[in-house]
Residue, then its C-alpha position, 0 to 999 in steps of 0.5 A: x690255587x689251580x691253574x684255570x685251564x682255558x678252553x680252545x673255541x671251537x670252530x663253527x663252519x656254516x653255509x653262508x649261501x651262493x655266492x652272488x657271481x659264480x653261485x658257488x655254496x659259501x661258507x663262513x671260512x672263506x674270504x667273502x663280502x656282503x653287500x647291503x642290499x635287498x636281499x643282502x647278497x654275499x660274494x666271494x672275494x675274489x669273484x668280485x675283484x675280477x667282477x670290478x676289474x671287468x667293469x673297469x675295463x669296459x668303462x675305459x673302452x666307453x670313454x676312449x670310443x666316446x673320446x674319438x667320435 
């Protein structure tokens, strides 16, 4: 009996679409999200990290100006 020679996938790139902060094209190989939403919109995985840290930061500076008055 002959040995069954597995073939190798091949590796399908596509655009997957810009991303959702930077409107950069985006393809399936790069680290991305998706989001759920109407228009179900993707991001990078970095943009949106530093998009959430932005928003961490200035959530801290509302609460410390509203914490003073």
């Amino acid at each position: 009996m002959a040995k069954k020679l597995w073939k190798k996938p091949s590796i399908i790139v596509i655009n997957i679409g810009k991303c959702r902060y930077c409107q950069k094209e985006m393809i399936n190989t790069e680290s991305f999200v998706a989001f759920y939403d109407e228009e179900k919109t993707k991001a990078h995985y970095e943009c949106m990290r530093k998009d959430d840290y932005k928003k961490l930061i200035e959530k801290e500076k509302n609460e410390k100006r509203l914490s003073q008055n």
